[in-house]
Steps between C-alpha positions, in 0.01 A plus 500: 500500500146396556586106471737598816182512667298226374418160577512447134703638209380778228562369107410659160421809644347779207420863571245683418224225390152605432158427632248697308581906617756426759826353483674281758836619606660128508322178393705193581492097617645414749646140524232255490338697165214711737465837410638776676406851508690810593378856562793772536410816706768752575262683773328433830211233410203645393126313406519515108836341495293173752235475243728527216694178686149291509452604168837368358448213706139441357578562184790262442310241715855484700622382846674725642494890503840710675450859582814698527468878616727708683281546805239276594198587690364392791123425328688373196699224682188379704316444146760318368539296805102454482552393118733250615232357764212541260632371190621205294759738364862580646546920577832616612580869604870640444607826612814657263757768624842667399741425712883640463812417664727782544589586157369202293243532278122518596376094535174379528356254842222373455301361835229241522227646696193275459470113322332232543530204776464146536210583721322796298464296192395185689207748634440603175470168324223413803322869381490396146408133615198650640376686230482248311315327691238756575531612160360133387236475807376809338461362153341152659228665716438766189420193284278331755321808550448560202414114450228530804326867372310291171340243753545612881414844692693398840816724431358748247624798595842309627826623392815275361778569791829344516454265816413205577108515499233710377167524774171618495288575758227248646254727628618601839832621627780234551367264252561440182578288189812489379776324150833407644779436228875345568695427214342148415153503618206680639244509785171666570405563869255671756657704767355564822664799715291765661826655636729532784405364830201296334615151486145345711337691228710401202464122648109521584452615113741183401298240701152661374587454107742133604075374639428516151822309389282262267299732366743770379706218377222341311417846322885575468590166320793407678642440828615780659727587785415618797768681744412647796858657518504451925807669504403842322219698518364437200333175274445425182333209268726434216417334130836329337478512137722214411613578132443855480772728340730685733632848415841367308424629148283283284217666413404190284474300840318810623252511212382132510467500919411828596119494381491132773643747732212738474241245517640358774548839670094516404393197675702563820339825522144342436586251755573716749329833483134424604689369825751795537140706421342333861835491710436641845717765598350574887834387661630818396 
């Protein structure tokens, strides 16, 4: 009756299979060989018989879980619509009744309430998309910070996030030093922005520390870039690190370029913090 419902067909379903204390009321595949789960519950939805359903699901490693109850409620059929938009996994909801026709025999319906869509699992795959990726920026800047804390003091005290760059402070507020990571290659950069409504500030700072182009760029080793950023209130002096790592797993990569990282992260800093030290902030 179930396969009525579906956008794919139930095979080789057993009863009764276990998973450690608890036993699953149906464990099937369903056309393509993906594992199905099914959870049978003769009563209004309640929370055990949810976490029983992620269990099943968990403990199989299957694709899809179906709840069938006789009354569904309210809270219930938001989670599993939430499950559906939060998950790699497919979660259907089917309410079950006893229906008779004059005389005949008692016959069970059984009603789709929840499933997924086209849409929801689209969403999904973008969720778990992004985790991963912020799941590997964390392991990235947790190796480079714990690359920079045997030679370099600038970010001690900095913690491994999940976005694009890690930043430390400069001394004053609005400026700071900062790692930026895509997926092939790094940057290291000095950010100038005092805050809203101070872009003659922001821009008097820039043109103080861009005097002393030759200097800083001397001490820093390389050629740097300089961008005023005229249309936003902020600027910034940026180091490319041609070569470095980006946050796509290899920590081999990591291991060998991270330390040239650090030490360039060290001379930009050296470069440019006796002048950030002397900057002029009167037109505040």
């Amino acid at each position: 009756m179930l396969n009525e419902h579906l956008d794919f067909q139930l095979i080789s379903a057993e009863r009764e299979q276990s998973t450690g204390s608890f036993n699953v009321d149906l464990l099937a595949e369903d056309d393509q060989g993906r594992t199905v789960v099914v959870e049978n519950q003769l009563e209004r939805t309640d929370h055990d018989h949810l976490g029983k359903l992620i269990t099943y699901l968990a403990a199989f490693d299957a694709d899809t879980a179906i709840w069938v109850a006789s009354e569904p409620r309210a809270e219930h059929v938001k989670a599993i619509s939430w499950l559906n938009d939060s998950s790699p996994a497919s979660f259907y909801l089917f309410r079950v009744e006893a229906v008779q026709i004059g005389q005949s025999p008692p016959a069970p319906l059984i009603t789709p309430i929840v499933g997924p869509t086209v849409e929801g699992k689209r969403v999904a795959g973008q969720k778990k998309e992004k985790s991963e990726v912020e799941n590997a920026r964390h392991a990235y800047w947790t190796a480079l910070l714990d690359t920079a804390a045997g030679s370099s003091t600038i970010f001690s005290g900095v913690s491994a996030g999940r976005g694009p760059y890690i930043q430390t402070g400069a001394g004053a507020t609005g400026l700071s030093y900062s790692y930026w990571v895509n997926k092939t290659d790094a940057r290291i950069q000095f950010w100038i922005d005092r805050g809203k409504d101070m872009s003659d500030v922001n821009t008097s700072l820039f043109q103080q520390l861009e005097a002393r182009r030759a200097e800083i760029e001397s001490v820093a080793g390389a050629e740097l870039t300089w961008d005023p950023m005229p249309n936003a209130r902020s600027a910034k002096i940026v180091r490319e690190l041609p070569g470095s790592p980006g946050y796509a797993p290899d920590s081999e990569g990591w291991a060998t370029q991270m330390p040239d990282m650090v030490e360039a992260m060290e001379r930009f800093h050296q470069a440019l913090d006796p002048f950030v030290r002397k900057l002029d902030f009167s037109a505040e």
